[in-house]
C-alpha positions in Angstrom: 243.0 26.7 306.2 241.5 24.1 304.2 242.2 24.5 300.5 238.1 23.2 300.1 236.4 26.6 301.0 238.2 29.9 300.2 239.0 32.3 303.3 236.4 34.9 302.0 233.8 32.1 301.9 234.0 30.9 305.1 234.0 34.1 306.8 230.4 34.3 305.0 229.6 30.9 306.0 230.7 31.6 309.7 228.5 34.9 309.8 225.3 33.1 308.2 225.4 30.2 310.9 227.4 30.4 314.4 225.0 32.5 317.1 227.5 32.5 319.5 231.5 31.1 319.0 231.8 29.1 322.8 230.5 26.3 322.9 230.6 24.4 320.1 229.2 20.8 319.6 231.5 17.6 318.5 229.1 15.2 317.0 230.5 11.6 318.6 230.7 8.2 316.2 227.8 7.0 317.5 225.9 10.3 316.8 225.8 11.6 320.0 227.1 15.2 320.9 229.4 16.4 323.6 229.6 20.1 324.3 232.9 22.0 324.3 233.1 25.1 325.8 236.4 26.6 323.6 236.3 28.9 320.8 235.1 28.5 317.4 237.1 28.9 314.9 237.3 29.5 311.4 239.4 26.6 311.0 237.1 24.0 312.7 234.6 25.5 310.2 236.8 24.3 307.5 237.4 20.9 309.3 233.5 20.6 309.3 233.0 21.2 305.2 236.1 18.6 304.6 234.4 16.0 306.6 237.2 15.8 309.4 235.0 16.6 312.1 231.0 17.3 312.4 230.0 20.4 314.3 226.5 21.3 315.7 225.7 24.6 316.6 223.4 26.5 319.2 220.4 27.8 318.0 220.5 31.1 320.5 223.3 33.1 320.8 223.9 34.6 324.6 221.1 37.4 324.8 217.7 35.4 323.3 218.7 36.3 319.3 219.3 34.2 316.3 220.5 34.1 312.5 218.5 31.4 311.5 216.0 28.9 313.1 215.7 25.0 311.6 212.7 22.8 311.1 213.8 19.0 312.2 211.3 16.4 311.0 212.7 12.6 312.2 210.4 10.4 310.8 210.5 7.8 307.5 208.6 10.7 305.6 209.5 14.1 306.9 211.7 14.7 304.4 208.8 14.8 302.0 207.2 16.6 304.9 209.4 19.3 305.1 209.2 19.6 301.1 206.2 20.3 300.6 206.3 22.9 304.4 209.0 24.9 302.3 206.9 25.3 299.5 204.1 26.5 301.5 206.2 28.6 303.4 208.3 30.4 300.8 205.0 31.9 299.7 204.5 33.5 302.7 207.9 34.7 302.9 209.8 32.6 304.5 212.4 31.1 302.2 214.1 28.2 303.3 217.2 26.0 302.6 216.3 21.8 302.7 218.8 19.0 303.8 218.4 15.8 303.9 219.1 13.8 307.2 219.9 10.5 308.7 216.0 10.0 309.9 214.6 12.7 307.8 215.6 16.0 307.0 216.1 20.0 308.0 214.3 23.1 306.6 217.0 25.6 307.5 215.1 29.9 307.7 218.0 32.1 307.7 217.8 35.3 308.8 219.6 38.8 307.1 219.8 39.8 310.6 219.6 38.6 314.5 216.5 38.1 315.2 214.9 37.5 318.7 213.8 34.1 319.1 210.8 34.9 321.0 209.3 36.4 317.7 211.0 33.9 315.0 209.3 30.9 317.2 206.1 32.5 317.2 206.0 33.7 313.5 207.3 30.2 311.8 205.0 28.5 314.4 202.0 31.3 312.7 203.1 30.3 309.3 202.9 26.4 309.9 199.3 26.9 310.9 198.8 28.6 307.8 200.5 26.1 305.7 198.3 23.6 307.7 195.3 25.2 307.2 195.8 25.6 303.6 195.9 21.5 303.3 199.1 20.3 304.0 199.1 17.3 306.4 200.6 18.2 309.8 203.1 16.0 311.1 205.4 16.4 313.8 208.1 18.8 313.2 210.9 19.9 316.2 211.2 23.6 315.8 215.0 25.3 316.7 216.0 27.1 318.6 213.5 25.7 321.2 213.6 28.5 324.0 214.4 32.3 324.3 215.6 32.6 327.5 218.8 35.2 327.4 221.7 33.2 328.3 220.5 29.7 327.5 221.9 27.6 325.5 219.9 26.7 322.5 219.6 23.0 321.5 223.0 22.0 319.4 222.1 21.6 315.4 224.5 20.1 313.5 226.0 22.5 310.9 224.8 21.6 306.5 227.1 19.6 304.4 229.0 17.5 307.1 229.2 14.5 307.1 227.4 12.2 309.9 229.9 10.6 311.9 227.9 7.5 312.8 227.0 6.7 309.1 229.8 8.1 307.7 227.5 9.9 304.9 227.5 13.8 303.8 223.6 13.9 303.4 222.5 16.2 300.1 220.6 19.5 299.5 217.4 19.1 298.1 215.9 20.8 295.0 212.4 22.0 294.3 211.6 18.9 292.7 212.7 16.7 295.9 215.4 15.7 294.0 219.1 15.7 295.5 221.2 18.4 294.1 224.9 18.1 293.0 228.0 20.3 293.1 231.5 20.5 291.4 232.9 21.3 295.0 232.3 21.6 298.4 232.6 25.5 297.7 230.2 25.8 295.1 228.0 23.4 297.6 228.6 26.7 300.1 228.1 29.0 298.0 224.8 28.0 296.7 223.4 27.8 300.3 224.9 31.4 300.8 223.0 32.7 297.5 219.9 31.7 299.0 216.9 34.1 299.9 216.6 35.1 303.2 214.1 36.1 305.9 214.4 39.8 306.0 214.4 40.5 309.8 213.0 43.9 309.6 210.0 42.4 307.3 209.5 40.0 310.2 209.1 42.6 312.9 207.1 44.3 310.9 204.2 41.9 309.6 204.4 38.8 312.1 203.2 39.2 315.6 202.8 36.0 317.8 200.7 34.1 317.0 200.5 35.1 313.8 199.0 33.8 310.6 200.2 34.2 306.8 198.4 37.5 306.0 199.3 39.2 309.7 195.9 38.6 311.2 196.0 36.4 314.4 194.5 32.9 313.7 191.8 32.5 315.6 188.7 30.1 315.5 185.9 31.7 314.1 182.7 32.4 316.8 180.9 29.0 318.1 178.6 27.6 316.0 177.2 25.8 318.3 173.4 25.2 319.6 174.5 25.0 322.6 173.6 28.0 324.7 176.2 27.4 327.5 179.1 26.9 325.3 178.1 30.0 323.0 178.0 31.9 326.9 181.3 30.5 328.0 183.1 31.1 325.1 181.6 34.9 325.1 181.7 35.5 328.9 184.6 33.4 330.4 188.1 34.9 329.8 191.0 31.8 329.6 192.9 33.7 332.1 190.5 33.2 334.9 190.1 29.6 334.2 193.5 29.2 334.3 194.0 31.5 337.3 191.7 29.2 339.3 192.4 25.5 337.7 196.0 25.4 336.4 197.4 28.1 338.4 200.6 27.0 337.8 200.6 28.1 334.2 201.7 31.7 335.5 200.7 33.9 332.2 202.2 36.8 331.9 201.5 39.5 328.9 203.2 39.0 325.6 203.3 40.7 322.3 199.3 40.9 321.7 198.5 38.6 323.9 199.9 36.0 326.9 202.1 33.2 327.2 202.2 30.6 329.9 203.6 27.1 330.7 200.8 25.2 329.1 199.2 22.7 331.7 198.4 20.1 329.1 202.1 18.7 328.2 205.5 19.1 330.2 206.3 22.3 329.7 208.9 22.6 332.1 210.6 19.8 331.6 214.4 20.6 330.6 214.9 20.6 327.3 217.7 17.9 325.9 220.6 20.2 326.7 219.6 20.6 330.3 218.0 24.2 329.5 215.0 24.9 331.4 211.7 24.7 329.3 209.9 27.3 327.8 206.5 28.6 328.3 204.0 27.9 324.8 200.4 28.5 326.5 199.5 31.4 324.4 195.6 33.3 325.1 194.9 36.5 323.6 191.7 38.8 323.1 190.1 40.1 319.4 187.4 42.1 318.8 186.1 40.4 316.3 186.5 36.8 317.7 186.6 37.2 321.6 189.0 35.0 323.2 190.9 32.3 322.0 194.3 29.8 322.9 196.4 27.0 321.6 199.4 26.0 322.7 202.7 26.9 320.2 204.9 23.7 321.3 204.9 20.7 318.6 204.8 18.4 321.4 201.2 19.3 322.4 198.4 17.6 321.4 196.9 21.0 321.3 199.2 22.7 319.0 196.8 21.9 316.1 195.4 24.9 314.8 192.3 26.5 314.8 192.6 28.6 318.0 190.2 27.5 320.8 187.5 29.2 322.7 187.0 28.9 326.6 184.6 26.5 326.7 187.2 23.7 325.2 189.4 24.9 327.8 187.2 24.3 330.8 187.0 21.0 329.3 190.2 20.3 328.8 191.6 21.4 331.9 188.2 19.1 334.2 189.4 15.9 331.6 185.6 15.6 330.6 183.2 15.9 327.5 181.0 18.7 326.6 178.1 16.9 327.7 179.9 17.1 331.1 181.0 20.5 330.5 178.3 21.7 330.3 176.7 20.6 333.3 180.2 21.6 334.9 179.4 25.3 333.8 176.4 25.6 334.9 176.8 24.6 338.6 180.0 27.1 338.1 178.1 30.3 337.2 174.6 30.5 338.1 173.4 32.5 335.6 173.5 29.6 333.4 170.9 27.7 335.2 168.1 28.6 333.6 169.8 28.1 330.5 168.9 25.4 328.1 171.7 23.4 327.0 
């Protein structure tokens, strides 16, 4: 056992971070991974803090749960992204651990518990919106892990405080300040990250539903305020579910939490994701009483992941490719009662 890390240590390290202990992932000297499908062990942990080798981890253990979940921003400025994410997050409750990275850097959300990763998507992707909403620039961000499906093999993260084998650096923690911290020791290093808040799991099945917004109510656009008559009557009248039953059948809703979730017809969906796990369904339509029904899609790599919550009307637009102008006249030759209507 490495002399770095003390045995009681890394057992506390290994519970905070490793979902499931087959596979593991090597990272390669030119940065790529390669899967192995041994044990982890405890050892290889202790390899990874000395810098001997460089592990990623799957996000998902083998039933669809998981102790933590990890914001990746790759771009010149998503570390300064993520910094200011985590402070918007932390306030509503989502603590969060920040490393730098080669391109960029990742917000690590530990949970105190497994979590399924069905509802620690939907909530983090609820509290973004919030964050967003609340003024901080969106940007794209790679949310892990990326699917729920039990027995998939979440996409491989590679594990804090190792050191990248293609630039042969140990990138740093990051303070409030967006500063770089420093340690004594690799130990105190881990043990800092293991003193850190975390989500509480039974506080997240408790307040965050999916989609969900910072104060628990779903975040949905407010009415139409709109002139126009047809889109005001669309948006009241038309449910999502049978414009997507009739024009993107293939996105095969079914119900979910409050709502439904579908493979979203506007991006690939299904495309595998980079381990060769099938895609995961992010078309999410649900009903409110107050605000009638409303969508967005959760995945980052939709152009229609931006918050507010749409109405039907955008959605019959979206899914014809045409304006509103041409909407309209597409929804009144679709429902006759809308004839007589001026626009």
């Amino acid at each position: 056992m490495s002399a770095l890390v003390s045995a009681s240590v890394l057992r506390e390290w290994e519970r905070l971070l490793v979902n499931r202990s087959r596979p593991y992932a090597l990272q390669q000297r030119d940065g790529s991974y390669r899967w192995l499908w041994q044990p982890l062990t405890r050892q290889l942990l202790a390899d990874h803090l000395a810098g001997e080798v460089t592990l990623a981890l799957s996000s998902l253990d083998g039933t669809g749960l998981c102790r933590w979940a990890c914001l990746d921003a790759d771009a010149p400025d998503g570390l300064a992204h993520l910094l200011e994410l985590r402070t918007g997050l932390a306030d509503l409750g989502f603590a969060g651990v920040l490393e730098a990275s080669r391109r960029g850097g990742h917000l690590w959300l530990f949970f105190t518990d497994l979590v399924p990763a069905t509802r620690a998507r939907a909530a983090i992707l609820g509290a973004m919106s919030r964050v967003y909403a609340q003024g901080v620039a969106p940007a794209r961000v790679e949310l892990y892990p990326d699917t729920d499906r039990p027995g998939a093999l979440g996409h491989a993260v590679r594990l804090p405080l190792g050191v990248h084998r293609r630039t042969g650096q140990r990138y740093p923690l990051i303070g409030s300040d967006g500063r770089p911290l420093t340690f004594s020791s690799t130990e105190a290093s881990v043990t800092f990250v293991l003193a850190q808040a975390r989500v509480p799991a039974r506080w997240l099945h408790a307040h965050w539903e999916m989609p969900v917004s910072g104060d628990g109510e779903q975040p949905h656009a407010a009415p139409s305020a709109t002139r126009s008559v047809v889109i005001r009557w669309v948006d009241a009248q038309v449910s999502p579910l049978d414009l997507l039953g009739e024009l993107a059948p293939a996105s095969a809703l079914r119900p979910m939490g409050q709502g439904f979730l579908g493979w979203c017809p506007f991006h690939e969906d299904d495309a595998p994701q980079a381990d060769g796990s099938p895609g995961t369904p992010s078309l999410y339509v649900v009903r409110n009483a107050r605000y009638g029904w409303s969508w967005r899609c959760l995945s980052t790599h939709c152009r229609l992941s931006e918050p507010p919550m749409k109405h039907s009307f955008r959605l019959l637009c979206e899914l014809l490719g045409c304006d509103a102008q041409t909407g309209i006249a597409a929804a009144r030759a679709r429902w006759p009662s809308l004839k007589e209507k001026t626009p």
